[in-house]
mmCIF file of the C-alpha atoms, coordinates in Angstrom:
data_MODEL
# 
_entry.id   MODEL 
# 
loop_
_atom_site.group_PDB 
_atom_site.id 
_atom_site.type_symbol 
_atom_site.label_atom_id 
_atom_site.label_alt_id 
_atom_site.label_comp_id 
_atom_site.label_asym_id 
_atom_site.label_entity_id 
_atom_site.label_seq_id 
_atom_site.pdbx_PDB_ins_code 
_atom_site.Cartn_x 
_atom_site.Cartn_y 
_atom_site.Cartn_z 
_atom_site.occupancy 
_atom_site.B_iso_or_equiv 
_atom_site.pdbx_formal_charge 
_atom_site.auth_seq_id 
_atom_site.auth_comp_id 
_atom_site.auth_asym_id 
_atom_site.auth_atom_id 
_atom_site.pdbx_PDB_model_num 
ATOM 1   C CA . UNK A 1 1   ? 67.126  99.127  69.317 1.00 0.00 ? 1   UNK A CA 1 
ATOM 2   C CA . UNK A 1 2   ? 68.670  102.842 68.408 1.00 0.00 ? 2   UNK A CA 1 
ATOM 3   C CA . UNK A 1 3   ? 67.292  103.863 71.493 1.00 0.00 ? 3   UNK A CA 1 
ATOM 4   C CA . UNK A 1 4   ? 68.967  101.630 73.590 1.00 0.00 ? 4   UNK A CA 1 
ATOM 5   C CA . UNK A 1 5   ? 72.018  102.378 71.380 1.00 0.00 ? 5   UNK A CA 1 
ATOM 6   C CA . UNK A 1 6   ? 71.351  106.526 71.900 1.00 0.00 ? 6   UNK A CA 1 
ATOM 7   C CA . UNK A 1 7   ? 70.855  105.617 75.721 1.00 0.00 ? 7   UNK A CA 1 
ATOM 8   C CA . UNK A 1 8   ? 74.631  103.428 75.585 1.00 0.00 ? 8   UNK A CA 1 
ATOM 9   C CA . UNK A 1 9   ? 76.398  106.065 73.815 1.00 0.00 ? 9   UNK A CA 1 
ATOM 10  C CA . UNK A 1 10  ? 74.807  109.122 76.242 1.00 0.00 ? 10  UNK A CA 1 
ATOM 11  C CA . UNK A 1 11  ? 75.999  107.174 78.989 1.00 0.00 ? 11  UNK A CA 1 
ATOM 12  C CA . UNK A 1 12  ? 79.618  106.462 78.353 1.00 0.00 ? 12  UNK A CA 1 
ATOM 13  C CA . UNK A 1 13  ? 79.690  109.978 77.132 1.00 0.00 ? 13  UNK A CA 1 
ATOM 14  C CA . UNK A 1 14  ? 78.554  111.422 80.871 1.00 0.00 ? 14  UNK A CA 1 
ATOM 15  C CA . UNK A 1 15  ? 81.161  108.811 82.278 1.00 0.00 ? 15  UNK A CA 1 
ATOM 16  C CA . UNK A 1 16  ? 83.601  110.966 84.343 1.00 0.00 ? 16  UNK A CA 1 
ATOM 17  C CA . UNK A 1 17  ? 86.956  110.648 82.791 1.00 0.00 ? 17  UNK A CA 1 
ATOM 18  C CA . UNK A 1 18  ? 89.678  109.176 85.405 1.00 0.00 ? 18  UNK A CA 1 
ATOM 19  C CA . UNK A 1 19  ? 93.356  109.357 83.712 1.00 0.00 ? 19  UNK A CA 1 
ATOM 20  C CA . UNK A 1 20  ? 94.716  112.311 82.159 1.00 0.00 ? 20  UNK A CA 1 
ATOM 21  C CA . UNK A 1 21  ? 97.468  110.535 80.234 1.00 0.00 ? 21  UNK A CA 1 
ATOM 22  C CA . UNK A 1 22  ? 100.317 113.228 79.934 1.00 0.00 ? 22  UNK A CA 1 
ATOM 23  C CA . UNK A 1 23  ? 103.898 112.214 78.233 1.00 0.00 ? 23  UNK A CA 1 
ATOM 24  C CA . UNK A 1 24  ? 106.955 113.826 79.058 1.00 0.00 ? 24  UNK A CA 1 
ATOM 25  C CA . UNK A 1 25  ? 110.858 113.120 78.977 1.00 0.00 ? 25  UNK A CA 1 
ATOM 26  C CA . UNK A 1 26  ? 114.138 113.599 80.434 1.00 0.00 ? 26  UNK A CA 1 
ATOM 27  C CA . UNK A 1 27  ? 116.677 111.685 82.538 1.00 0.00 ? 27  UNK A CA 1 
ATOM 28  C CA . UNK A 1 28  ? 116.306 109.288 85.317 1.00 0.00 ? 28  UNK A CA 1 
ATOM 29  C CA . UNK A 1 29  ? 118.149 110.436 88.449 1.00 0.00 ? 29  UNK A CA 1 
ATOM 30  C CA . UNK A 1 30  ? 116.814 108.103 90.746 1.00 0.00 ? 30  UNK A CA 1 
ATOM 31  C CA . UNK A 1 31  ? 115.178 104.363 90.946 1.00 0.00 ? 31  UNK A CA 1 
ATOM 32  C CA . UNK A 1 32  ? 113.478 103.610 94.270 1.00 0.00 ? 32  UNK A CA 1 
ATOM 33  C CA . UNK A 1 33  ? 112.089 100.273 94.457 1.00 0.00 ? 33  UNK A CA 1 
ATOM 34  C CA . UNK A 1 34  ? 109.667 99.589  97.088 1.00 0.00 ? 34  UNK A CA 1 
ATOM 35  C CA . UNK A 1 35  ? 108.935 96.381  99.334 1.00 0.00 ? 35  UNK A CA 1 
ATOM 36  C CA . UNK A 1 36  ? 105.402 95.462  97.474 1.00 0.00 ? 36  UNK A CA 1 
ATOM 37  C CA . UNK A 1 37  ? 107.331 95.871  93.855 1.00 0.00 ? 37  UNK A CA 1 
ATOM 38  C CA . UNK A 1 38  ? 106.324 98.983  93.193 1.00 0.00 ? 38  UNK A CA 1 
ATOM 39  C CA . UNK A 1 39  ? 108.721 101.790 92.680 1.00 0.00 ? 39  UNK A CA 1 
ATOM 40  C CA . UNK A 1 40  ? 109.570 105.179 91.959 1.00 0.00 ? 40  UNK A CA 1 
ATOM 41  C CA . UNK A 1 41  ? 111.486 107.282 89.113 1.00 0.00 ? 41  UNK A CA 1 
ATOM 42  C CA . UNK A 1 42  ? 112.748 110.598 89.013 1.00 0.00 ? 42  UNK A CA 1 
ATOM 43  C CA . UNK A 1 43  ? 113.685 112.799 86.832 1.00 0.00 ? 43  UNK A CA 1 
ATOM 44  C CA . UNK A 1 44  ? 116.028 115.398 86.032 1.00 0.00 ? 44  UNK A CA 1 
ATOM 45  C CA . UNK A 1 45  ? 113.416 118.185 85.044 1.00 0.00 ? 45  UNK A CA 1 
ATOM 46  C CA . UNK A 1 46  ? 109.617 117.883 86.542 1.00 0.00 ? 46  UNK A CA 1 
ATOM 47  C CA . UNK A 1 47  ? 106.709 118.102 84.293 1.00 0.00 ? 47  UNK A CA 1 
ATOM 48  C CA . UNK A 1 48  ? 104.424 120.903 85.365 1.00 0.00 ? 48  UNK A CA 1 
ATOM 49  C CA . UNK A 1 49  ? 101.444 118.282 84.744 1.00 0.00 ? 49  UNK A CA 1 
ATOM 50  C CA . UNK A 1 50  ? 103.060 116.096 87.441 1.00 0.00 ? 50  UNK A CA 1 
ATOM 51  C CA . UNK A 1 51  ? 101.482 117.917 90.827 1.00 0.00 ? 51  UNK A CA 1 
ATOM 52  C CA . UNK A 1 52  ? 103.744 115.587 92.612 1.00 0.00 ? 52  UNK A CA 1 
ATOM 53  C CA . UNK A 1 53  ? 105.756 118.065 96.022 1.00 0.00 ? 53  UNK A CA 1 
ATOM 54  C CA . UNK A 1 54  ? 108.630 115.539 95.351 1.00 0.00 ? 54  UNK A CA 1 
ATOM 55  C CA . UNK A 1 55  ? 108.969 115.194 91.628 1.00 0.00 ? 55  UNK A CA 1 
ATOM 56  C CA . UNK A 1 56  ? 108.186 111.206 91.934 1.00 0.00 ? 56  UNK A CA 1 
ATOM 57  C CA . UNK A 1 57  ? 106.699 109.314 89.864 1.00 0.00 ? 57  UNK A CA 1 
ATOM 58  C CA . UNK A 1 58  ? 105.313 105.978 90.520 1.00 0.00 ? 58  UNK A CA 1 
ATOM 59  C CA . UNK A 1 59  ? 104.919 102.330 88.762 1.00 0.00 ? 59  UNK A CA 1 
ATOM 60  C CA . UNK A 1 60  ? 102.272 100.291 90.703 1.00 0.00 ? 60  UNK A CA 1 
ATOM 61  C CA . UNK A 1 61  ? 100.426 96.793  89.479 1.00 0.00 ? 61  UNK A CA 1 
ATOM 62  C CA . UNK A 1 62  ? 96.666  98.371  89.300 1.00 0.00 ? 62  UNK A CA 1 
ATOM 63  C CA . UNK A 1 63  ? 96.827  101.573 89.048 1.00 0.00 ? 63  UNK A CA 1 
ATOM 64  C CA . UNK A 1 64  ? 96.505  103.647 85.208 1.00 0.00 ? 64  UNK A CA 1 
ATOM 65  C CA . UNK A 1 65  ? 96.378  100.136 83.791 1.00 0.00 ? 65  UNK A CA 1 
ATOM 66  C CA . UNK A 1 66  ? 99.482  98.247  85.372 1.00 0.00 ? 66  UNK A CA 1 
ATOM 67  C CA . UNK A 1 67  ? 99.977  94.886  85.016 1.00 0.00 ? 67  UNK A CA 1 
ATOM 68  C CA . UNK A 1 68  ? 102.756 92.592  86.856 1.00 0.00 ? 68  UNK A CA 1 
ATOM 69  C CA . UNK A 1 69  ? 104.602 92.267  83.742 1.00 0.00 ? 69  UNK A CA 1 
ATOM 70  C CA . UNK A 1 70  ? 104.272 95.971  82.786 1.00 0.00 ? 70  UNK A CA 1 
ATOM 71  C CA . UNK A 1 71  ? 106.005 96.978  85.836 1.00 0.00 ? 71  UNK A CA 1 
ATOM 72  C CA . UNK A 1 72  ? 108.868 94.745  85.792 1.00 0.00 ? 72  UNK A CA 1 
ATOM 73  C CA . UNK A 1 73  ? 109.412 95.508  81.924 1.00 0.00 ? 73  UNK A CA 1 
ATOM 74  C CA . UNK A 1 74  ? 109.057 99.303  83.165 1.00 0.00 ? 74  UNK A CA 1 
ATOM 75  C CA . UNK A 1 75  ? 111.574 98.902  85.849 1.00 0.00 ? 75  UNK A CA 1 
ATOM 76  C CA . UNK A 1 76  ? 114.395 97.794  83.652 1.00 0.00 ? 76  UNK A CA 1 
ATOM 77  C CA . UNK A 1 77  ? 113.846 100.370 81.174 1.00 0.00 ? 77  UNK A CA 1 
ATOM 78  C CA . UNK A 1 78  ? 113.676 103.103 83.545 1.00 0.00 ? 78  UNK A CA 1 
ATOM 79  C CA . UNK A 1 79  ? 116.931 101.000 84.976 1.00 0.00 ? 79  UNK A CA 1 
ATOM 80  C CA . UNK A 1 80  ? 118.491 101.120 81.239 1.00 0.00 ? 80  UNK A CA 1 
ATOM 81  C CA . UNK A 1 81  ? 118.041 104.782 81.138 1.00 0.00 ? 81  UNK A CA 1 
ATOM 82  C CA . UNK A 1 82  ? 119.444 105.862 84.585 1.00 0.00 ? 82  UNK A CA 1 
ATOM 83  C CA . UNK A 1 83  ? 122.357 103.543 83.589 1.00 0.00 ? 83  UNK A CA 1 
ATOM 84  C CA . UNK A 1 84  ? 123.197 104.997 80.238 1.00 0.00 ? 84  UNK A CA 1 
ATOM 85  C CA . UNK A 1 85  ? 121.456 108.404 80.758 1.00 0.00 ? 85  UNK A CA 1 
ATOM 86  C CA . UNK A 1 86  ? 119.737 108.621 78.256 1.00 0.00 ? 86  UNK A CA 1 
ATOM 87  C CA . UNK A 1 87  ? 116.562 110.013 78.378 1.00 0.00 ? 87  UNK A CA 1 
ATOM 88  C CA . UNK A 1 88  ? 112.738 108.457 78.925 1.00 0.00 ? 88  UNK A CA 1 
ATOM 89  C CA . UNK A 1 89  ? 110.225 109.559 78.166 1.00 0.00 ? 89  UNK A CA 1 
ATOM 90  C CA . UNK A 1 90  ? 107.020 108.554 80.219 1.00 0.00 ? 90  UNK A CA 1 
ATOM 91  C CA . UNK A 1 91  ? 103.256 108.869 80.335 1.00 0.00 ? 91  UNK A CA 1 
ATOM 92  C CA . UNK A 1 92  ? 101.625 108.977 83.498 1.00 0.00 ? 92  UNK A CA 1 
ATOM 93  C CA . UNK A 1 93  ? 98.026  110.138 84.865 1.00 0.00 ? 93  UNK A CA 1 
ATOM 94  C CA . UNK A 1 94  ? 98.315  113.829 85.575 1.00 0.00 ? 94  UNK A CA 1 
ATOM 95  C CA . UNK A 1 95  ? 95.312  113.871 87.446 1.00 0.00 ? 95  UNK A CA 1 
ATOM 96  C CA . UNK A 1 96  ? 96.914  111.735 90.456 1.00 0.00 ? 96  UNK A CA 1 
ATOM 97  C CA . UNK A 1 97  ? 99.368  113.459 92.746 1.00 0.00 ? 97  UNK A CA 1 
ATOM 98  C CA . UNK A 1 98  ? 101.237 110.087 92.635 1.00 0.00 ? 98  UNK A CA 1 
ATOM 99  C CA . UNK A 1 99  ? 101.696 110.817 88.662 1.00 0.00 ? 99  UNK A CA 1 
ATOM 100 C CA . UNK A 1 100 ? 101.362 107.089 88.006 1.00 0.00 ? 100 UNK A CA 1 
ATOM 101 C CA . UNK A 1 101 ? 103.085 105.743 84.627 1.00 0.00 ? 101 UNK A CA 1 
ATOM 102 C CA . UNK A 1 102 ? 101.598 103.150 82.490 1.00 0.00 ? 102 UNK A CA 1 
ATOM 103 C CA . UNK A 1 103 ? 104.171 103.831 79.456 1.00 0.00 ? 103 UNK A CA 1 
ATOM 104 C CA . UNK A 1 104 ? 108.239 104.378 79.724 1.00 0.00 ? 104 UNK A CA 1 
ATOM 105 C CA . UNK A 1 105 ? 110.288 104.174 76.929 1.00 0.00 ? 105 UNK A CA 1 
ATOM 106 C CA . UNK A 1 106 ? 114.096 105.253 76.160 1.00 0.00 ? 106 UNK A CA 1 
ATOM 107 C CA . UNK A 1 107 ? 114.715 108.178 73.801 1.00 0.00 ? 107 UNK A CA 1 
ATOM 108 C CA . UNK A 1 108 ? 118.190 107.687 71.449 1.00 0.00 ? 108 UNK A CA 1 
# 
């Protein structure tokens, strides 16, 4: 039994790791909704962890852990913050040129 335990443990510890959750805030400038629901945000400053050439970030169902009603909850926050500009603050995989965000929230 502990062996089959040490064996579990040594093998989630080799696992690769796939997001590099990075958080970072300022103000919305732009929201770009797409055709399949998705969309994009941008923001006033770009995060140096965001390798992104256009400073977008994107909001897909699937990807960092995106569900349906993540993204639409998402998309009027990051609607509520263009429209009052006030600043968000995000968290997004840094090791994706597409900087996808999982977490957006609106900073008083």
């Amino acid at each position: 039994m502990r062996k089959m335990i040490a064996l579990l443990i040594t093998a989630l510890i080799s696992l690769p790791a796939t997001a590099q959750e990075v958080g970072f805030t300022s103000q919305v400038t732009r929201v770009y909704p797409f055709g399949d629901g998705s969309f994009v945000i941008t923001l006033e400053a770009s995060s140096p962890s965001c390798t992104s050439t256009d400073n977008y970030y994107y909001v897909k169902v699937g990807e960092n852990g995106v569900t349906q009603e993540g993204l639409q909850l998402m998309f009027s926050a990051a609607l509520a913050g263009l429209a009052s500009e006030k600043q968000v603050t995000v968290v997004f995989d840094s090791s994706s040129s597409s900087c996808y965000i999982n977490r957006l929230f609106i900073s008083k």
